[in-house]
N, C-alpha and C positions, 0 to 999 in steps of 0.2 A: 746143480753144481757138478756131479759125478759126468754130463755129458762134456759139460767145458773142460774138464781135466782129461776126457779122454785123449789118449795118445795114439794118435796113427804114425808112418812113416814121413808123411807131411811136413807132420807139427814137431814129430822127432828133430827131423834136419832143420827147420825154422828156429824151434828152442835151442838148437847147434850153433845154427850162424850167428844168433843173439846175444847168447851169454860168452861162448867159447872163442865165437871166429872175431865177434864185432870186438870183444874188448881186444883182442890184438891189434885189429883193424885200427882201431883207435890210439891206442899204445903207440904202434908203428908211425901212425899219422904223430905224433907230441913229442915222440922221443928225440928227435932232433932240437927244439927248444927246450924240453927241460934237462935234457945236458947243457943248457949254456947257463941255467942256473946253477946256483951254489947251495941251494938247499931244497932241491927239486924232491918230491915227490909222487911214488901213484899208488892208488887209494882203488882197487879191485873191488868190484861189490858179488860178493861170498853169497853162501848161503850155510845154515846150519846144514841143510842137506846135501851142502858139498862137501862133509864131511868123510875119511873113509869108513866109517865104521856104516855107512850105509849103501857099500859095494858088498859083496857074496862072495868073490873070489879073491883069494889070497896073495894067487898069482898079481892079479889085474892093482891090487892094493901096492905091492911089493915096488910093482912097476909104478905108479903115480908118484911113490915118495923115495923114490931111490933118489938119492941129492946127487949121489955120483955118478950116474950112468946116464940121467934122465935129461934129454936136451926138447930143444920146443920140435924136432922134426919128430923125434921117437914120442910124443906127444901129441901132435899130429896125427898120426898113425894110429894110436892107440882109440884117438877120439874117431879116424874114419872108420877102425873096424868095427866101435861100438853101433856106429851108421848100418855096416854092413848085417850085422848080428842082428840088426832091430827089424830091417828088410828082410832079412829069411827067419824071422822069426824063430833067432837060436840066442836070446838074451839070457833066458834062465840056463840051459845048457853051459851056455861061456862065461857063466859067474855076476852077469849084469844084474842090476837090480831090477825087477818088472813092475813096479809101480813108479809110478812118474820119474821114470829112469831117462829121461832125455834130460831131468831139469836136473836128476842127482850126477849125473855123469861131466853134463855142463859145466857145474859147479866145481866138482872136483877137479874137471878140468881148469878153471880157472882158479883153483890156489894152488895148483901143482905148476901153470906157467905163472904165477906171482910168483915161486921158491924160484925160478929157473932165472927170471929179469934179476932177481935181488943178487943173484951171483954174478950174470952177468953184468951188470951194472952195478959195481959195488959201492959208486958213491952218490945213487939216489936210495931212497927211502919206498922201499915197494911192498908192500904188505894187504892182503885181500882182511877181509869183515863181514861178517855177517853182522846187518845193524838189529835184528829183532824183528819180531812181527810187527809191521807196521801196517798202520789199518788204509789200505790201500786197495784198489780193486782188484790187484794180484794176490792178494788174499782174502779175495772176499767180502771185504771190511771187516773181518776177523779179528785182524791185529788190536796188540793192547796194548800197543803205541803210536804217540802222536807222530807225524810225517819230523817237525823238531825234534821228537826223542831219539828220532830213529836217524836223524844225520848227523847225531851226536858222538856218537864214535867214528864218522869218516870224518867228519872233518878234525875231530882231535889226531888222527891218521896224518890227514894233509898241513898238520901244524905240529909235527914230530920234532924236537930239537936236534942239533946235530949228530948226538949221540944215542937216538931213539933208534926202536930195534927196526930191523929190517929183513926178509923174507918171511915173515912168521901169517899165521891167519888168528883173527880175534872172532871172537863171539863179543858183542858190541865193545867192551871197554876193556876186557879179558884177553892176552893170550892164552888158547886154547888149541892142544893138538889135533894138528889134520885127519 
């Protein structure tokens, strides 16, 4: 197990494009039709590890959840220099986390740009989740939820009523802070 989790500069940029770049990718591609709906939704898939309490620096934290300052370009950035820290091999120096820190950074990447859609689009419904360990072969078969248990909180996500919350991140059915 500990060789499949290892992390090169690779797998770094790969786990990058995947969780950070692809759900934009993807976002970008949809947001034009679900502005034409009236009760549109999107449904971010989090991680507990995309939590900040599992970045090292203060600075780096400061910067993910500033609501005010923080747009998807200066977010951008943030995520290429984590890229660039991980190729010279200066993650613990620059506050990164060094254990599976492509998939932690990812993550926080991706409910730091859910905070960001939700403002900018403020009359869809945009909120990231972590659904729960689900027993999947991205964990191993570990999880001690069924793949059902575990789409149980997005899709209560993508079936929000008009007045359900919007930019926040869940741990499955829970808002819980970033």
């Amino acid at each position: 197990m500990a060789e499949s989790v290892k992390e090169n500069y690779e797998r770094a940029k790969q786990c990058m494009e995947t969780n950070y770049y692809g759900t934009k990718r993807v976002t970008a591609a949809l947001l034009p039709l679900l502005q034409l709906s009236n009760s549109a939704s999107i449904v971010n898939m989090a991680s507990v590890y995309g939590q900040l309490q599992f970045i090292p620096s203060e600075t780096i934290k400061e910067e993910l959840n500033n609501d005010h300052c923080l747009t998807i370009e200066k977010l951008d950035e943030l995520m290429q220099k984590f890229l660039i820290d991980f190729k010279e091999g200066m993650l613990k120096t620059n506050g990164w986390p060094v254990l599976v820190s492509a998939y932690k950074v990812s993550k926080a990447g991706v409910v730091a740009y859910t905070r960001i859609l939700a403002k900018k689009f403020p009359t869809l419904h945009v909120n990231a989740v972590h659904p729960g360990l689900v027993k999947t072969d991205l964990s191993f078969n570990r999880g001690n939820l069924t793949l059902e248990e575990g789409a149980k909180a997005p899709v209560m996500l993508a079936l929000l009523p008009s007045d359900g919350p919007s930019g926040v991140y869940f741990d499955q059915m829970e808002i819980t802070p970033f």
